[in-house]
LOVOKE-750802 format. One record per residue (C-alpha): residue number from 1; x, y, z; chain. Coordinates in Angstrom, 2 decimals, m for minus. Layout:
<pts>
<NUM,<X,Y,Z>,'A'>
...
</pts>
This chain:
<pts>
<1,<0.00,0.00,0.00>,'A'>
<2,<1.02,3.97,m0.56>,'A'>
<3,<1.63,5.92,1.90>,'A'>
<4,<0.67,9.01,1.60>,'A'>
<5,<0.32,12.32,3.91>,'A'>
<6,<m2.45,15.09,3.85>,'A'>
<7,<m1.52,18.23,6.05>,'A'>
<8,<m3.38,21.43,5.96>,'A'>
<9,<m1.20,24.29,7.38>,'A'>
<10,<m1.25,28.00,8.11>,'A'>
<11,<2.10,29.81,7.82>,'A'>
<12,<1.86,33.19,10.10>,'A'>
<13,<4.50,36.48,9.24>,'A'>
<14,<6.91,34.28,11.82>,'A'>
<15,<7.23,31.43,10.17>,'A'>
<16,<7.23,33.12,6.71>,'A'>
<17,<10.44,35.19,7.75>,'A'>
<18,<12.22,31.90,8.66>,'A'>
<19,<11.08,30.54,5.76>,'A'>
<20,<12.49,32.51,3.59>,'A'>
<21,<16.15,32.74,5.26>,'A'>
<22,<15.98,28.63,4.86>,'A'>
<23,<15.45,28.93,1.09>,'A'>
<24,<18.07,31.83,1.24>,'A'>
<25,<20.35,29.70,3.20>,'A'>
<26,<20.05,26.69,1.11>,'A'>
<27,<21.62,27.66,m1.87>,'A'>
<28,<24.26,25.74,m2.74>,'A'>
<29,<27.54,25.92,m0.17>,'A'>
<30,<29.22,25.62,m3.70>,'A'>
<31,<28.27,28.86,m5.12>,'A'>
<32,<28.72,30.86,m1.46>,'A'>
<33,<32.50,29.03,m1.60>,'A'>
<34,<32.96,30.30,m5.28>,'A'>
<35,<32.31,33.84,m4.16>,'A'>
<36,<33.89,34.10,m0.66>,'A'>
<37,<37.25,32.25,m2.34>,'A'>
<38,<37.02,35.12,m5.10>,'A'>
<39,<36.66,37.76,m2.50>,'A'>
<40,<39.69,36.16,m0.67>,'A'>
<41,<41.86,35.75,m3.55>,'A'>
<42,<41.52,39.48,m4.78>,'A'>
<43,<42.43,40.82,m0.43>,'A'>
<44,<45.57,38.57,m0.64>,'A'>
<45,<46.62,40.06,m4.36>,'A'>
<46,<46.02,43.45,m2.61>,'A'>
<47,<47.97,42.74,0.48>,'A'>
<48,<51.10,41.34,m1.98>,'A'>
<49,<50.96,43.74,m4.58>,'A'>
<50,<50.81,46.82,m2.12>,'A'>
<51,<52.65,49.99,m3.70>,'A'>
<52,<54.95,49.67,m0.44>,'A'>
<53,<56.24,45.90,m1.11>,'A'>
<54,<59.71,47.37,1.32>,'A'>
<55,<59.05,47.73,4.90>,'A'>
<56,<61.74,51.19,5.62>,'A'>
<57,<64.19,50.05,8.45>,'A'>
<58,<66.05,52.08,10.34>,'A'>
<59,<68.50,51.75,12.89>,'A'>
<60,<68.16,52.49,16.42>,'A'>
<61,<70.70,54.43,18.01>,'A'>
<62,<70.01,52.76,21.54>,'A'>
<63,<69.93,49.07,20.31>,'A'>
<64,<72.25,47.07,17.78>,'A'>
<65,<68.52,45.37,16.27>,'A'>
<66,<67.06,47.35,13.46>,'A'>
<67,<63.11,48.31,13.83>,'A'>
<68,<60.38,48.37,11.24>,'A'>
<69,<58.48,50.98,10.90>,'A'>
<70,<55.42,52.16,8.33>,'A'>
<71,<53.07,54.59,9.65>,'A'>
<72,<50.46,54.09,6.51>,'A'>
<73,<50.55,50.29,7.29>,'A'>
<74,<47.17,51.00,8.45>,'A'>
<75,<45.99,52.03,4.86>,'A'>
<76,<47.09,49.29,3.23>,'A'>
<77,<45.13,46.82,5.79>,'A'>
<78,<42.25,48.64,5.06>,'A'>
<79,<42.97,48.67,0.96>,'A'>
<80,<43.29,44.74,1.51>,'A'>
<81,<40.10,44.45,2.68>,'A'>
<82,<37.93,46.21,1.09>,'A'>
<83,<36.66,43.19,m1.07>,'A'>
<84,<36.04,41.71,2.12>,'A'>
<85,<33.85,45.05,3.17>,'A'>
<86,<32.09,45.05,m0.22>,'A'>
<87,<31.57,41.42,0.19>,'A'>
<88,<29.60,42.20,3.59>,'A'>
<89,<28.18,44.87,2.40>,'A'>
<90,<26.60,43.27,m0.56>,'A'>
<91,<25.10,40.42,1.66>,'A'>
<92,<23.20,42.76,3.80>,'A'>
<93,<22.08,45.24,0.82>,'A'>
<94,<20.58,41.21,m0.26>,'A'>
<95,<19.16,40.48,3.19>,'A'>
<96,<17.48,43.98,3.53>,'A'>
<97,<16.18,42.99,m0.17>,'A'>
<98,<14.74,39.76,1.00>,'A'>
<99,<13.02,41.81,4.00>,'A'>
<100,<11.71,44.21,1.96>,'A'>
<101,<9.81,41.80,0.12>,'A'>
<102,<7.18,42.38,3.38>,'A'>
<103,<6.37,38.96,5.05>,'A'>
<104,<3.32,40.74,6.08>,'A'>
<105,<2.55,42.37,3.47>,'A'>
<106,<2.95,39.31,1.05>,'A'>
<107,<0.64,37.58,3.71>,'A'>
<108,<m2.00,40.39,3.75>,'A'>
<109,<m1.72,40.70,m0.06>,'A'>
<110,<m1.62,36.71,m1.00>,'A'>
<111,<m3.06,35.58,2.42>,'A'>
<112,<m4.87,32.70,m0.23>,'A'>
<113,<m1.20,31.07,m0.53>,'A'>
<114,<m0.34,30.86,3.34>,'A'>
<115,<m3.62,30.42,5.13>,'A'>
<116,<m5.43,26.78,5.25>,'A'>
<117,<m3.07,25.22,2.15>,'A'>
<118,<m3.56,21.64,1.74>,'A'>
<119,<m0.63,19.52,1.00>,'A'>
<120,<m0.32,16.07,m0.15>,'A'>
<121,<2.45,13.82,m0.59>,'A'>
<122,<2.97,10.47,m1.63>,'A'>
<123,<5.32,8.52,m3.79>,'A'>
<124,<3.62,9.97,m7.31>,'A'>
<125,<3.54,13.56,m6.41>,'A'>
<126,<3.03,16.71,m4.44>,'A'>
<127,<0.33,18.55,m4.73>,'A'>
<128,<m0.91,21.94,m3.08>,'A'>
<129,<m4.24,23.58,m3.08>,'A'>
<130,<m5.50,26.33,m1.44>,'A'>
<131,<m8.55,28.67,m2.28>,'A'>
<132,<m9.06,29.15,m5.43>,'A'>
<133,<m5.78,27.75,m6.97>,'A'>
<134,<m4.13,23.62,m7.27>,'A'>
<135,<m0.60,22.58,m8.16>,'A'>
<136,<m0.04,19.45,m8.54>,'A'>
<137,<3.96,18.10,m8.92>,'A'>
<138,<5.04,15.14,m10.20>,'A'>
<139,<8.53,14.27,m8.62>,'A'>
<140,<10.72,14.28,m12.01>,'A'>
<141,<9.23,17.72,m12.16>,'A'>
<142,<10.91,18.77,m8.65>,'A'>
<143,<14.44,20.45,m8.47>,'A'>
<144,<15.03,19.06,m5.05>,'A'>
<145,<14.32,18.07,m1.30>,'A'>
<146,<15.92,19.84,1.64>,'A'>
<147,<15.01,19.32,5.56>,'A'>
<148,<16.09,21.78,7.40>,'A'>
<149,<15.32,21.70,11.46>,'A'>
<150,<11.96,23.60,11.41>,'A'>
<151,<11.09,22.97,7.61>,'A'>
<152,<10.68,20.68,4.51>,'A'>
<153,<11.65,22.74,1.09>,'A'>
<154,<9.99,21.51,m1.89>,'A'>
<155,<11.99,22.99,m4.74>,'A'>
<156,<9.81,23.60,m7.77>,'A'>
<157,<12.52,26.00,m8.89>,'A'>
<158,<16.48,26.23,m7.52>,'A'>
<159,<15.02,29.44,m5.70>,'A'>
<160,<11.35,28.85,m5.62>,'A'>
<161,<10.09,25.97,m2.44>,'A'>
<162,<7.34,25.14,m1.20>,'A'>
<163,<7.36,25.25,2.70>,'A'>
<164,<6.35,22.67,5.03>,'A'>
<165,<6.27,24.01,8.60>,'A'>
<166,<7.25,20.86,11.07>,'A'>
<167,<5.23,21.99,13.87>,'A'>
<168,<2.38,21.97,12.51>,'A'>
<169,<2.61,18.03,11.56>,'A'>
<170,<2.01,15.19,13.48>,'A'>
<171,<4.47,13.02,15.13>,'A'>
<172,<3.39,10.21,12.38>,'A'>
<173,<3.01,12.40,9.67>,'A'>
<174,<6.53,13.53,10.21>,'A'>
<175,<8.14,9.84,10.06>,'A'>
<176,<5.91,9.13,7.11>,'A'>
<177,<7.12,12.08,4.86>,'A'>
<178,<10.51,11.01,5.70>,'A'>
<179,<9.74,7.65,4.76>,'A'>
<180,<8.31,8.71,1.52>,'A'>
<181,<11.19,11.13,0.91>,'A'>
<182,<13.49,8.43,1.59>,'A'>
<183,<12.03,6.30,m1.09>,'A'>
<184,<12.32,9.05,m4.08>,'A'>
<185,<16.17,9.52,m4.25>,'A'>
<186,<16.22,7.99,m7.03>,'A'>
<187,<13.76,10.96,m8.85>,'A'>
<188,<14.74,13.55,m7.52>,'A'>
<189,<18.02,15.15,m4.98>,'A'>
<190,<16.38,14.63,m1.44>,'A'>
<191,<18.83,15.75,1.26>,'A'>
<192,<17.42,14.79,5.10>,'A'>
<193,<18.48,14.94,8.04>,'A'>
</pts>
């Protein structure tokens, strides 16, 4: 026999917020890797090719050691990492992006997509309904499967998921969608934990 799991949830502005930080987050570590070694590669050219490559010595009339000294030393720290600054400042400019798409507005405005949505899952497909609209997903059609602690993403997309809150299901409900998510690695990328 199928098994097969019918949940009807509610996401609140809450929920939505961490919602959308988990489909944020779960981009590939690959591409976040590819951009932080880029970023890191370009402050360590900076720190080598610095217009001062020799440190000024001079010697101490007190000692027999000589002493370094650069008073800009400070600038050229700072030139080094400024792709490291624009790197942080170009992830919050995109997390102040992602928060200005409103979680409560998008609720008030689309309230038909978060409140009393019907899910149902089985080995076949996915499908969501909801007033007035009805997806329906076969699994080849899915990008992938992520768990995450408080979620299950349903990529339709590689940014778009569907979001199924945890709390809101059932102790057995849980162990079956695991069970069924288990059993479609071989359709689509499912990734549990």
């Amino acid at each position: 026999m199928q098994k097969e799991v019918l949940t009807t949830q509610t996401i609140d502005v809450e929920t939505l917020k961490k919602a959308k930080k988990a489909v944020l987050f779960s981009v590939k570590p690959k591409l976040w890797m590819l951009y932080i070694g880029i970023i890191s590669l370009v402050a360590v050219i900076n720190i080598y090719t610095s217009s001062d490559n020799e440190q000024p010595f001079y010697e101490d009339n007190n000692t027999d050691t000589y002493t370094e000294t650069d008073p800009d030393i400070w600038v050229d720290v700072i030139i080094a990492l400024i792709p490291v600054i624009a790197f942080v400042v170009i992830f919050i400019v995109l997390m102040r992006v992602f928060r200005k798409m409103n979680s409560k507005e998008l609720i008030k405005t689309r309230a038909r997509y978060f409140t009393n949505v019907t899910y149902t899952i089985n080995n076949a497909f996915f499908k969501k309904q909801g007033e007035g609209f009805e997806n329906t997903y076969q699994w080849e059609e899915i990008h992938r499967v992520k768990e995450t602690p408080k979620f299950y993403l349903i990529f339709s997309e590689k940014m778009q998921a569907h979001v199924i809150d945890k709390a809101q299901l059932d102790p057995w409900q849980t162990e079956d969608i695991k069970e069924i998510f288990d059993s479609l690695k071989s359709k689509v990328k499912v990734s549990l934990k």
